[in-house]
C-alpha positions as CSV (number, residue, x, y, z in Angstrom):
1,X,0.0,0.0,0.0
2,X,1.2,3.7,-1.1
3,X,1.9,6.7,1.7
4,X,-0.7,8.5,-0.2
5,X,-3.1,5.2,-0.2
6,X,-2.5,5.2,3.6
7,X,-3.4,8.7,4.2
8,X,-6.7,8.0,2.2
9,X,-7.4,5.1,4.5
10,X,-7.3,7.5,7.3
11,X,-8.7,10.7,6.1
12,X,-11.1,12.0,5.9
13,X,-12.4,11.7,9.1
14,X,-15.1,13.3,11.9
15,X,-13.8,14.4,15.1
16,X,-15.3,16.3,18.2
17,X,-13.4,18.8,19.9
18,X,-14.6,21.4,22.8
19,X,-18.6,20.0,21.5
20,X,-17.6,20.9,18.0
21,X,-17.5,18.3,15.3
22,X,-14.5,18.9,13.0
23,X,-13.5,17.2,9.7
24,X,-10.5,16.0,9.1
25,X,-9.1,16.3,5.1
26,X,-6.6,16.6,3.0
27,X,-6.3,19.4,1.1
28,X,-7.1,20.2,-3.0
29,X,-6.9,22.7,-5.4
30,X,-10.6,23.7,-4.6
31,X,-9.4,25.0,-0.8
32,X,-8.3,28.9,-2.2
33,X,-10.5,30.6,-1.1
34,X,-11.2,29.2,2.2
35,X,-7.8,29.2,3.2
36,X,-7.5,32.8,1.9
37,X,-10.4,33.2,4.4
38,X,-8.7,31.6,7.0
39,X,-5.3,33.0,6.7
40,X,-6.6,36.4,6.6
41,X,-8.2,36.0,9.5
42,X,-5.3,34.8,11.7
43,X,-3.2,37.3,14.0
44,X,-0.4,38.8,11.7
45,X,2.5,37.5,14.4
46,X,1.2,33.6,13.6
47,X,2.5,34.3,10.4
48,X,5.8,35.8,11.0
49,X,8.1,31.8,10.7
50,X,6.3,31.1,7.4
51,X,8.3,31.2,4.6
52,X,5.7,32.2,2.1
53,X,2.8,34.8,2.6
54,X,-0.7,32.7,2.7
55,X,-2.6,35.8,2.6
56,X,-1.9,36.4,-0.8
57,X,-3.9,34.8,-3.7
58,X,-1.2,34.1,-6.0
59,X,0.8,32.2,-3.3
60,X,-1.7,29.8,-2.3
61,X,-2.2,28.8,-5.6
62,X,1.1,27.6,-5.8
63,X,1.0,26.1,-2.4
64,X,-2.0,23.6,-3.2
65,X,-0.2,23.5,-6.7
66,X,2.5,21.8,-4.7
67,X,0.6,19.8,-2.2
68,X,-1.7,18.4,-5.4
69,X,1.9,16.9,-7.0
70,X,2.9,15.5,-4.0
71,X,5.7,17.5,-3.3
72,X,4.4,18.5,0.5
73,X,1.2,16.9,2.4
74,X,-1.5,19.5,3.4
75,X,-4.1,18.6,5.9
76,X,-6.9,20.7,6.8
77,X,-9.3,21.0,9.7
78,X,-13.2,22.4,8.9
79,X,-16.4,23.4,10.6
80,X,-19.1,25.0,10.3
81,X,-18.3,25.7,6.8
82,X,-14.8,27.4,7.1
83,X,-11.8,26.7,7.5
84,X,-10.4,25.9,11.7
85,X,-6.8,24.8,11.0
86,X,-4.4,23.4,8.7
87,X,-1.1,21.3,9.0
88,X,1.4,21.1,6.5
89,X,4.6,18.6,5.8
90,X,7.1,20.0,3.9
91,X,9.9,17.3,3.0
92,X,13.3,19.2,2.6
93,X,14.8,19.9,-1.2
94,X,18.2,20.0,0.2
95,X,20.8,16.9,-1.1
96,X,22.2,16.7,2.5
97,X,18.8,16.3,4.4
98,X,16.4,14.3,2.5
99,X,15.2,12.4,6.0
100,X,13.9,15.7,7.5
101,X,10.3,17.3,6.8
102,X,9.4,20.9,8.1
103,X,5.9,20.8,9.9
104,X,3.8,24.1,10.1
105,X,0.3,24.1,11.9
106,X,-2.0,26.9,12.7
107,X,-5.6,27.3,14.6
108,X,-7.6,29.5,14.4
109,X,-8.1,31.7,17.1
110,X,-11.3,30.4,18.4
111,X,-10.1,27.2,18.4
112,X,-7.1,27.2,20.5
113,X,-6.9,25.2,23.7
114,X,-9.2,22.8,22.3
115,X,-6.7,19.8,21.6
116,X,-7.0,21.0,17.7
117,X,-3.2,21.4,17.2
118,X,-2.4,18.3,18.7
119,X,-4.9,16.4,16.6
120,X,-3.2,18.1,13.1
121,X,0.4,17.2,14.8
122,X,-0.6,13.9,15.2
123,X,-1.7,13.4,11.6
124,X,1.3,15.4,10.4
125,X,3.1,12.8,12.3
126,X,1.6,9.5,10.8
127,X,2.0,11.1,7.1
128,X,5.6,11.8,7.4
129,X,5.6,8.5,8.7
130,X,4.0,7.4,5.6
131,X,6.7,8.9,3.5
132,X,9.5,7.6,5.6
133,X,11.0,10.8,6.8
134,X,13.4,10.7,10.1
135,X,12.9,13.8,11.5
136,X,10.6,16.8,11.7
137,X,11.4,20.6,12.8
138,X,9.0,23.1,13.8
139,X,9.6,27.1,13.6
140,X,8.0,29.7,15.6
141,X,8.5,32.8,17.9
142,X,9.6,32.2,21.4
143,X,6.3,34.3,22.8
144,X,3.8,31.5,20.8
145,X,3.6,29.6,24.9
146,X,0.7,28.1,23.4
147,X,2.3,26.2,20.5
148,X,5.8,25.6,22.2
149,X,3.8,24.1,25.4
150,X,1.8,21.6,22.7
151,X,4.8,20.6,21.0
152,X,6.7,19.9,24.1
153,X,3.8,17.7,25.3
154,X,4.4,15.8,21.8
155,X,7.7,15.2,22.5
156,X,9.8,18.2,20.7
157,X,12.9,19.8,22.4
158,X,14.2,23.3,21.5
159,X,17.2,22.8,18.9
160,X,18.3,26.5,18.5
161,X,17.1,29.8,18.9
162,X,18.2,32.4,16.1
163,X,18.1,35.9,16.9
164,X,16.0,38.7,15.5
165,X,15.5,36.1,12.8
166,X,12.1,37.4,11.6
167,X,10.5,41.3,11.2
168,X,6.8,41.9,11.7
169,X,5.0,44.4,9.5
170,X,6.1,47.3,11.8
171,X,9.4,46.7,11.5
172,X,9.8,45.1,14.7
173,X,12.5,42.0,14.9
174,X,12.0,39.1,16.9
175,X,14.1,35.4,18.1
176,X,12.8,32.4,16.1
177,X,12.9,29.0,17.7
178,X,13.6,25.9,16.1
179,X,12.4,22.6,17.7
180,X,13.1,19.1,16.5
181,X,11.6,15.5,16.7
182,X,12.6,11.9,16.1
183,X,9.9,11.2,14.0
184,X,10.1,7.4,14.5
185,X,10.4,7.6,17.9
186,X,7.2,9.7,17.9
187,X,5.2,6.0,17.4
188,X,5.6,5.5,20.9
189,X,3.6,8.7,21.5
190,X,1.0,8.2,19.1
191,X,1.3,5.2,20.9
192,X,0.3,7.0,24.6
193,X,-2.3,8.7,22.8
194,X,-4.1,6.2,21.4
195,X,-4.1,7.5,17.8
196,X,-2.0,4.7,16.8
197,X,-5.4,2.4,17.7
198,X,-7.4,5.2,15.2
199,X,-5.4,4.8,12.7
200,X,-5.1,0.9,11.9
């Protein structure tokens, strides 16, 4: 069975979080405009470690270009007709590190502190498991408590902290953190979670 067969297996799927149900999915070229929704919507400082700016049209085209060639995995969470988070797994292009993927999740703001990230992590986890990656690193402002404190319950470490790495729209520079993750190792923590059991 294909990594892309085993992801179909899984997703999509109905989940309830905080007495909301939320799908599960992977994303396709029809998801512009809602992410264009979503990401427009999000605070401007959750988009500061992104490489690529997601609130304009032209770039997620070519994002869900990519994911729809199977050059990244993009998963999305939805409710209530729009758009509640999104996880993506980018594998790296470098000759040197072909075992390491880079992992970017965000949640809406209503839906934070309702397990959501962790859900998406988890799923990001089993698809770069799919694909036989190693490792996985995660980038994001030392201030973002919430997103460091869910990735250190997941079983990432800080790896480095690069300073004034990033400037926000007012010109303001800030540190950005890099945190890292056995990603094979991470089994063991679906594992604890029981999402290995919802998987199979």
């Amino acid at each position: 069975m294909s990594a892309g067969d085993e992801r179909a297996e899984r997703l999509p799927r109905e989940q309830t979080l905080a007495d909301k149900s939320v799908l599960l999915r992977l994303m396709t070229q029809s998801d512009q405009e809602p992410m264009l929704r979503f990401a427009s919507a999000l605070p401007d400082h959750d988009l500061l470690f992104l490489m690529r700016d997601i609130t304009q049209p032209a770039v997620i085209r070519k994002w869900l270009d990519e994911v729809q060639s199977g050059r990244m995995i993009g998963l999305v969470a939805e409710g209530n007709n729009r758009f509640l988070g999104t996880a993506t797994v980018i594998p790296s292009n470098e000759p040197w590190s072909p075992h390491v993927g880079e992992l970017r999740v965000l949640v809406s703001v209503d839906m934070r502190g309702t397990g959501l990230g962790t859900v998406l992590v988890q799923e990001a986890f089993a698809s770069a498991l799919d694909l036989g990656m190693e490792r996985l690193v995660v980038r994001m402002t030392p201030d973002q408590k919430g997103a460091i404190a869910v990735f250190e319950g997941l079983g990432f470490r800080p790896e480095g902290v690069l300073r004034d790495h990033v400037r926000d729209l007012r010109g303001k520079k800030h540190d950005l953190l890099v945190m890292g993750h056995d990603v094979r190792g991470f089994q063991a923590v679906l594992g604890a979670y029981g999402f290995t059991d919802a998987l199979s």
